[in-house]
N, C-alpha and C positions, 0 to 999 in steps of 0.2 A: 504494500500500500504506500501509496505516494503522502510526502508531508504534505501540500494540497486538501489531498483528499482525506487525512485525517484533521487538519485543521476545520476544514468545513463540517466533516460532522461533530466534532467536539461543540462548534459553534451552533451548528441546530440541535446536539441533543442539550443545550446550555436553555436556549431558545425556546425550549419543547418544555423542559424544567419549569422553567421559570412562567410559561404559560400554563402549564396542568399545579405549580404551585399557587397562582398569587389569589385565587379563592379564599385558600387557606390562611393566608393573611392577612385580605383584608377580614374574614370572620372574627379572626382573632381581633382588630380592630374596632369592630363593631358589637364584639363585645365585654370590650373595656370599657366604652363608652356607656352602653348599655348597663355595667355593673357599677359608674362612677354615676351614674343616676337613678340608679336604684339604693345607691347609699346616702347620694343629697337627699330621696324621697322619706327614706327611713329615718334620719337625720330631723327633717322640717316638722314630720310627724311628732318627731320623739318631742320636740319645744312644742309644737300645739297642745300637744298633753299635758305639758308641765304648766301652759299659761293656762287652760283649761282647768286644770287643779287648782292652782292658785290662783284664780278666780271665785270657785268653789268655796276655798277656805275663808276668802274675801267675805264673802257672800253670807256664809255660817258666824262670821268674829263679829261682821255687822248685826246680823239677826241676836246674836247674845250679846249685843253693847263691847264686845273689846273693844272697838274702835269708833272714833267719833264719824258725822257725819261729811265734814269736812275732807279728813284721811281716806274715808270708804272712797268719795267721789272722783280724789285726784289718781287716788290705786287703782280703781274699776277702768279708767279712762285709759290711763296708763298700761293696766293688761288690758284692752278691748282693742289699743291699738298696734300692740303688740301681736296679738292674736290675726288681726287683719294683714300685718304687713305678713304675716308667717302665708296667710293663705293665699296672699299674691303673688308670693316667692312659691306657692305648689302649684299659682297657677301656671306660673312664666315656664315651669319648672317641666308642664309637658308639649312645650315646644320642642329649642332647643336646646341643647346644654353651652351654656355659657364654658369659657376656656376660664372664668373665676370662679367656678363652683361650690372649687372645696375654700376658696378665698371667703367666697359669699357668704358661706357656711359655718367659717369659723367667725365670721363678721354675728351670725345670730349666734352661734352660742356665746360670745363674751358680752351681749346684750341682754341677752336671759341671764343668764349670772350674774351683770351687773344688777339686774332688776331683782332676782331672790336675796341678794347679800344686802339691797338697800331695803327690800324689805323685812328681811330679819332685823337688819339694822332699828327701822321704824318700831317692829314691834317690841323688840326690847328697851326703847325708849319708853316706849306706852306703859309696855310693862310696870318699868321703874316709874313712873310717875302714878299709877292706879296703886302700887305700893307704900306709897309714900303718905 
């Protein structure tokens, strides 16, 4: 066999490769993608629930007086719109996947945590002062 004739078919079975592989590929591709937003969705849930509860307990501290009317109204507001922005981020969320997803993501969860630790905060203020 002539150098020629081995170059060309090294280059078509290359050719042939790379065409019966890139299926394979791109799936893998698609689903990365595919699992990078199924964890943003599990992710957005997992804070709805939490704003959701704490709202709940909101709801229950007001109903037995731990907290004044004033506190209920700027906290309710506070998680209500909390709660909204979560569901516009599930809505955007079955378009397409933004390339800041997991950015976006860590953007709400340090927003929920700001928002539980200032309201721990509050309520142990409350606390000490119903003590006193």
């Amino acid at each position: 066999m002539s150098i020629e004739a081995l170059v060309v078919s090294l280059t078509m079975l290359v050719i042939v490769a790379l065409w019966v592989g890139s299926p394979l590929f791109g799936a893998k591709a698609h689903s990365l993608k595919a699992e990078a937003k199924r964890k943003q969705r599990e992710r957005l849930l997992a804070h709805y629930e939490r704003v959701l509860n704490n709202l709940r307990d909101l709801e229950e501290d007001f109903a037995t007086s731990k907290i004044g009317v004033e506190d209920y109204q700027t906290d309710r507001e506070t998680l209500v719109q909390r709660g909204i922005h979560i569901l516009a981020a599930l809505d955007d969320l079955d378009g397409t996947i933004p390339n800041t997803a997991y950015t976006h993501g860590a953007a709400v969860d340090e927003s929920v945590d700001r928002a539980i630790e200032e309201a721990v905060k509050a309520y142990r203020r409350k606390a000490k002062s119903y003590a006193k």
